[in-house]
DSSP file (Angstrom, degrees, kcal/mol; ACC not computed):
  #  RESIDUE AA STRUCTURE BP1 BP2  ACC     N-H-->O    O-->H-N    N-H-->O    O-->H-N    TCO  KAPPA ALPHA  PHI   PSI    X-CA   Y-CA   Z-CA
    1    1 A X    >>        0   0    0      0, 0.0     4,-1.7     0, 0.0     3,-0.5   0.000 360.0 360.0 360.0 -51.3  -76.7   65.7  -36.6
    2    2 A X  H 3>  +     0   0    0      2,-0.2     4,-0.9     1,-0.2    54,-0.0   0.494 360.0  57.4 -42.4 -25.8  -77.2   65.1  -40.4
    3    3 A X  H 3> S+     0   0    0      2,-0.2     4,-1.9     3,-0.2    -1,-0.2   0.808 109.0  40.1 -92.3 -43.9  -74.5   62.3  -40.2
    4    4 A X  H <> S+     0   0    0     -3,-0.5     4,-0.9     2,-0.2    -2,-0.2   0.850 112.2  56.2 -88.5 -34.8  -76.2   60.4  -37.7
    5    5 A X  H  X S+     0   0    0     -4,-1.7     4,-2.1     2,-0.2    -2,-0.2   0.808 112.1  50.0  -9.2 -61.3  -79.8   61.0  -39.5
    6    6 A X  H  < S+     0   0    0     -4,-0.9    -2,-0.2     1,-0.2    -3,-0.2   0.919 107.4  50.1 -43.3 -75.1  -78.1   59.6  -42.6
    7    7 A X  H >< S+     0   0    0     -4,-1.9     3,-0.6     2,-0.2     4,-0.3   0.669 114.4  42.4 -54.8 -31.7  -76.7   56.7  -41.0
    8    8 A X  H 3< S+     0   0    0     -4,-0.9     3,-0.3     1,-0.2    -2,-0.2   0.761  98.3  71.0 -69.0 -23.9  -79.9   55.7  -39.5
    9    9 A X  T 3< S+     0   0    0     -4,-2.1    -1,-0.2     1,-0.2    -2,-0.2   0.475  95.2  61.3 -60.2 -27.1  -81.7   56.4  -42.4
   10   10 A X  S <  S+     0   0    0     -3,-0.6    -1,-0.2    -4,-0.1    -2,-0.2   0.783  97.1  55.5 -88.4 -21.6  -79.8   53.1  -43.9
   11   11 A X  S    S-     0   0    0     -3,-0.3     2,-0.8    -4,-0.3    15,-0.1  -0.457  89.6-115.5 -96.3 172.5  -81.0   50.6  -41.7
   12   12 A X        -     0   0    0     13,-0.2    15,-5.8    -2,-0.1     2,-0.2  -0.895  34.2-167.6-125.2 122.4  -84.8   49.8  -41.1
   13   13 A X  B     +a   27   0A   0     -2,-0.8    15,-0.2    13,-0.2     2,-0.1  -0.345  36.2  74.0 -83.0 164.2  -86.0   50.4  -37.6
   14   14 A X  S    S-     0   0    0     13,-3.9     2,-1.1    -2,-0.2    53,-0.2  -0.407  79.5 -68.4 111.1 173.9  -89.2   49.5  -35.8
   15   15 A X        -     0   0    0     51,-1.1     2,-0.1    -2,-0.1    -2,-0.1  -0.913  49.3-163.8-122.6  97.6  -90.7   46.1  -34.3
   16   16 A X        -     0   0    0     -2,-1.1     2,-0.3    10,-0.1     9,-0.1  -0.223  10.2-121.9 -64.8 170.4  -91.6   43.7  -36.6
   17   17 A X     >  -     0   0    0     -2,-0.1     4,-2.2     1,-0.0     5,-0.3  -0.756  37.6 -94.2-129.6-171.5  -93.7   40.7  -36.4
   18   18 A X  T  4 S+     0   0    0     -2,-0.3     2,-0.2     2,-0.2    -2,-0.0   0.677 128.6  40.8 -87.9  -1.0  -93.1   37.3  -37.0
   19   19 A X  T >4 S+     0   0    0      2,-0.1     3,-2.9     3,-0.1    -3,-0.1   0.575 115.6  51.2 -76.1-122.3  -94.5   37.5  -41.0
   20   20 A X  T 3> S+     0   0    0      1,-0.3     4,-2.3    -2,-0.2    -2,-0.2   0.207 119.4  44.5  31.5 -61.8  -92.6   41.2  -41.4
   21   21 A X  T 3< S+     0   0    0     -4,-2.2    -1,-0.3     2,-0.2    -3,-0.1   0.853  98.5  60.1 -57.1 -38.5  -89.5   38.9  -40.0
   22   22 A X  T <4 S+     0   0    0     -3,-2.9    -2,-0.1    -5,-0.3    -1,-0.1   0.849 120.4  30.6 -65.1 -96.5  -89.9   35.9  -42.0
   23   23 A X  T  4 S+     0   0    0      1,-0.1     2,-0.3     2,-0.0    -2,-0.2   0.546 132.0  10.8 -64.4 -38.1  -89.2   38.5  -45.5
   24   24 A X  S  < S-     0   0    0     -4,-2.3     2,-0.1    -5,-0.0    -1,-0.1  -0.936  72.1-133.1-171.2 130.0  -87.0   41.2  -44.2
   25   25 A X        -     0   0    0     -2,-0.3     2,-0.3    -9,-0.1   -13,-0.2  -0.385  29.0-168.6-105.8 122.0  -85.1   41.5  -40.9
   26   26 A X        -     0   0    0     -2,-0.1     2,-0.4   -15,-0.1   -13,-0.2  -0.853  28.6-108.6-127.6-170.5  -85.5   45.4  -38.7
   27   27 A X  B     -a   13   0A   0    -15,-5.8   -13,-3.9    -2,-0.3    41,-0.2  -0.925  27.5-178.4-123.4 125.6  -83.9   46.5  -36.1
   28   28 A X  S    S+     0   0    0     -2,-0.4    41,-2.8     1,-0.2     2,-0.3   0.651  71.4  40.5-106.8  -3.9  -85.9   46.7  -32.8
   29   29 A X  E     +b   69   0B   0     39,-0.2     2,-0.3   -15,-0.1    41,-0.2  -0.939  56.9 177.9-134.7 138.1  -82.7   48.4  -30.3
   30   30 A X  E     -b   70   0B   0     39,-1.4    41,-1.3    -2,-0.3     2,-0.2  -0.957   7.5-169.8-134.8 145.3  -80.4   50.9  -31.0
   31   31 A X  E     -b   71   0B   0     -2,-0.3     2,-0.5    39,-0.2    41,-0.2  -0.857   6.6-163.1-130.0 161.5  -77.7   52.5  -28.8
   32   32 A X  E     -b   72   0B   0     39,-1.6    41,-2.0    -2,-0.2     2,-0.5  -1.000  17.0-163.2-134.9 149.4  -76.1   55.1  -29.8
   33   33 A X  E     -b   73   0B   0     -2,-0.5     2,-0.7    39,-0.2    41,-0.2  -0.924  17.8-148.4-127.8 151.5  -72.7   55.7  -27.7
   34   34 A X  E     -b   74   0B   0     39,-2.4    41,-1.6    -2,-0.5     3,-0.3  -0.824  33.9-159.6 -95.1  94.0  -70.2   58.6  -27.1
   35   35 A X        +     0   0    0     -2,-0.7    41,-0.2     1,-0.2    -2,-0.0  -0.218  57.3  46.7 -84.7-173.8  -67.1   57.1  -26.6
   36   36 A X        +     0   0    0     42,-0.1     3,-0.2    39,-0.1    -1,-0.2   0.756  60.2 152.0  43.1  48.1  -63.9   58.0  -25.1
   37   37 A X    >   +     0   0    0     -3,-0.3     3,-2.2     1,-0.2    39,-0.1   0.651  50.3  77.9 -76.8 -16.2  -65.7   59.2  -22.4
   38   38 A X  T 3  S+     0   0    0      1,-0.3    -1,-0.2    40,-0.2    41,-0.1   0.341  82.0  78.9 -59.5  -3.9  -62.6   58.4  -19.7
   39   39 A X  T 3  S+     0   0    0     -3,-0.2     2,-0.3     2,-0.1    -1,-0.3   0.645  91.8  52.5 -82.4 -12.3  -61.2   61.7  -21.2
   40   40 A X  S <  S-     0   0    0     -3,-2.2     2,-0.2    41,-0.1    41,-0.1  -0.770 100.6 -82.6-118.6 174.4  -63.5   63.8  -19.1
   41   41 A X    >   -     0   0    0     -2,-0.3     3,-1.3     1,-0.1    -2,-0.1  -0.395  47.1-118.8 -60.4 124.8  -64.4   64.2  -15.2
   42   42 A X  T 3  S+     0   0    0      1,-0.3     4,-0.1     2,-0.2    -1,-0.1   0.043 111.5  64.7 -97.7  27.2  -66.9   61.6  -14.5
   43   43 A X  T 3  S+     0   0    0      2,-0.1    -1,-0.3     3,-0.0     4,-0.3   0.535  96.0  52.2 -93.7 -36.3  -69.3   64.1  -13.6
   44   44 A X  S <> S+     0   0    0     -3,-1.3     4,-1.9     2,-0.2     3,-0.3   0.360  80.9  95.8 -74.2   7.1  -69.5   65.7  -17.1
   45   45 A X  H  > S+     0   0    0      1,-0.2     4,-2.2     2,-0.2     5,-0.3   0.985  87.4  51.8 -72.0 -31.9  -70.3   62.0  -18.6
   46   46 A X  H  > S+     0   0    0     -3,-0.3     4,-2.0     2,-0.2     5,-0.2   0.944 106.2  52.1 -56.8 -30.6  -74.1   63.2  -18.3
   47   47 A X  H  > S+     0   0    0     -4,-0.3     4,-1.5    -3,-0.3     3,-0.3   0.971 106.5  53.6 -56.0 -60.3  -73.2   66.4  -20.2
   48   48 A X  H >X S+     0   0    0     -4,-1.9     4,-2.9     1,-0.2     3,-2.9   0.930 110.3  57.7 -27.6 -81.5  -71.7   64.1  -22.9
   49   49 A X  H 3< S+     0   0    0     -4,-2.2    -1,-0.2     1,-0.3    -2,-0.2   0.527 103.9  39.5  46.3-102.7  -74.9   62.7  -22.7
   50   50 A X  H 3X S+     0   0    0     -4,-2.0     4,-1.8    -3,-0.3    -1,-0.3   0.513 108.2  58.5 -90.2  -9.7  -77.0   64.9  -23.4
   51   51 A X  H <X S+     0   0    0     -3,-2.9     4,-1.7    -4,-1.5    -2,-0.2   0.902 115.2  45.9 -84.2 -36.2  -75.0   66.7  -26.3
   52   52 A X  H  X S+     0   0    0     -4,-2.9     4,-1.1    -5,-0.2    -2,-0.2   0.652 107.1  53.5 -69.3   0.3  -75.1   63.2  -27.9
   53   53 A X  H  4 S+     0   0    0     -5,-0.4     4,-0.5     2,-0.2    -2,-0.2   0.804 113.5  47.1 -96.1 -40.3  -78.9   62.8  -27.1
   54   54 A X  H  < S+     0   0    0     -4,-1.8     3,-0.5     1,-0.2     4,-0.4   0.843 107.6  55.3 -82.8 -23.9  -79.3   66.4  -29.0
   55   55 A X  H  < S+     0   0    0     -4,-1.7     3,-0.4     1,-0.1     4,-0.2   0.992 119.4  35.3 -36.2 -68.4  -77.1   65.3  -31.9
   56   56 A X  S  X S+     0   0    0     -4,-1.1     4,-4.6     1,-0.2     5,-0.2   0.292  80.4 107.7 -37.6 -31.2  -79.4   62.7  -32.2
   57   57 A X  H  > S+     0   0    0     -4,-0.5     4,-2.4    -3,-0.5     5,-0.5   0.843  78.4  50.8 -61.1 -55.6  -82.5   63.9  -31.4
   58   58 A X  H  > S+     0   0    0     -3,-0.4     4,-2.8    -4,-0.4     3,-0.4   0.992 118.4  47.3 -55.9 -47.8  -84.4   64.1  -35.2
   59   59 A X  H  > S+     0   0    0      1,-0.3     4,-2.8    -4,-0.2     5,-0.4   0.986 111.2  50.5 -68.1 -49.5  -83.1   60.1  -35.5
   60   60 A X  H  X S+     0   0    0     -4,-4.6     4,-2.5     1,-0.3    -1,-0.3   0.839 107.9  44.6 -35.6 -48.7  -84.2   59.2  -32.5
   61   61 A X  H  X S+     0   0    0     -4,-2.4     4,-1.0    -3,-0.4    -1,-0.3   0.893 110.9  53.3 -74.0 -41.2  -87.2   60.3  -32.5
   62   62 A X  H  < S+     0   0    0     -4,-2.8    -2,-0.2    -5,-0.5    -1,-0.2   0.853 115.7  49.9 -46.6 -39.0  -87.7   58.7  -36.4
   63   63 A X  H ><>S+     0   0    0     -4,-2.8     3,-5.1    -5,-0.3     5,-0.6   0.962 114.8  42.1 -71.7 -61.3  -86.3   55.4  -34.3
   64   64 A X  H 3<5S+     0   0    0     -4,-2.5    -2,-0.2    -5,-0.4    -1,-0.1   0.689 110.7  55.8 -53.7 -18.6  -89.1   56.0  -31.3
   65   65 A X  T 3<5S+     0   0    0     -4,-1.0    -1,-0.3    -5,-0.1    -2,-0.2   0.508 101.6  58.4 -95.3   1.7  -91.8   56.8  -33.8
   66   66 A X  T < 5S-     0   0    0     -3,-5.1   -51,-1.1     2,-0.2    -2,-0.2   0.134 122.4 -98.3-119.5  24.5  -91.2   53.4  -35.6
   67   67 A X  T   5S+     0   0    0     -4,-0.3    -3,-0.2     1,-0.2    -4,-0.1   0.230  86.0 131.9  97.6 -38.3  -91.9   51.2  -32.6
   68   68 A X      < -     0   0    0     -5,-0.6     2,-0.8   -41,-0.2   -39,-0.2  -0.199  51.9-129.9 -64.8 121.1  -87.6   50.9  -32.0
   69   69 A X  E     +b   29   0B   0    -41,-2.8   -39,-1.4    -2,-0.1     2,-0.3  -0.790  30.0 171.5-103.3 135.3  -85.7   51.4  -28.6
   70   70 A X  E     -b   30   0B   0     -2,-0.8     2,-0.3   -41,-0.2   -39,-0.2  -0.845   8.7-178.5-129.7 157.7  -82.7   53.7  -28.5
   71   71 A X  E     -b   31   0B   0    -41,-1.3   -39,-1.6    -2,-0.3     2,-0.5  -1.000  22.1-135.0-152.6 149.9  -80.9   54.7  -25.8
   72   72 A X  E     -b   32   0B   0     -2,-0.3     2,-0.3   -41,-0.2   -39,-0.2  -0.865  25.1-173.7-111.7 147.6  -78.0   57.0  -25.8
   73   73 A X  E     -b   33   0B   0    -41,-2.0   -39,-2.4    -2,-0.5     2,-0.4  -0.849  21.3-147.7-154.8 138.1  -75.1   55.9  -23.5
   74   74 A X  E     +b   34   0B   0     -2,-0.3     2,-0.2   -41,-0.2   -39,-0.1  -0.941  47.5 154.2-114.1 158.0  -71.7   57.9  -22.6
   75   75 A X        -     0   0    0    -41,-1.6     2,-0.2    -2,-0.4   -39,-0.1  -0.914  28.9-162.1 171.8 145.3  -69.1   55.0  -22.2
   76   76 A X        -     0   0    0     -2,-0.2   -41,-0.1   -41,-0.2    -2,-0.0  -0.948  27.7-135.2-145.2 174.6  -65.4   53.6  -22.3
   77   77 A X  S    S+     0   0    0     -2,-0.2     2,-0.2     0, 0.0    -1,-0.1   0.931  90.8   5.5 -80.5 -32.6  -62.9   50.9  -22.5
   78   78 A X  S    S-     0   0    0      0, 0.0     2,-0.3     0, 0.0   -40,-0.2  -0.460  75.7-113.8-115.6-165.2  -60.3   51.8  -19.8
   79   79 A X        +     0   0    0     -2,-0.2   -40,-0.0   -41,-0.1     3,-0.0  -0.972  35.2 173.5-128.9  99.2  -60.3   54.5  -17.3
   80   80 A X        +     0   0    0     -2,-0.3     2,-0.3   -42,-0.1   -41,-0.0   0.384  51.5  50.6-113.1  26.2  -57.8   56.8  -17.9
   81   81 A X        -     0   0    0    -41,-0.1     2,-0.4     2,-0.0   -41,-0.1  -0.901  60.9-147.7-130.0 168.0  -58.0   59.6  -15.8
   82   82 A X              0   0    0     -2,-0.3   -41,-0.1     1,-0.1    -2,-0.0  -0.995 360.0 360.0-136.6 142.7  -58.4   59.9  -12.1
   83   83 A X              0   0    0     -2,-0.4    -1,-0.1   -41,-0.0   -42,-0.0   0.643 360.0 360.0 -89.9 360.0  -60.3   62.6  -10.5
């Protein structure tokens, strides 16, 4: 949780305007993803989810209070498993 806090903590979130833009560039989307989700039963990827949406939860909210849309996403490159 601290790790991802941290990391957000380096970039500047929030919805700028087209002064704000012109001097220094923010960031108005963030995703935040849980990969190598093809390791689980594609019925637990909401579980994933939601354990990365509570990891998250103090930056997110820091992102959401500064104007910025995040969304938290379970997701992979293949499919390796088959149910």
């Amino acid at each position: 949780e601290r790790a991802v806090t941290e990391i957000l903590a380096c970039f500047r979130p929030g919805r700028g305007n087209f002064l704000t833009d012109f001097f220094s560039r923010r960031i108005d989307r963030i995703l935040v993803a849980a990969t190598k989700a093809d390791h689980l039963h594609h019925e637990s990827h909401d579980r994933l989810q939601a354990i990365v949406r509570r990891l998250a939860d103090r930056a997110v909210a820091r992102a959401n209070f500064t104007g910025a849309e995040v969304d938290v996403v379970a997701l992979a490159a293949v499919r390796a498993t088959r149910e």
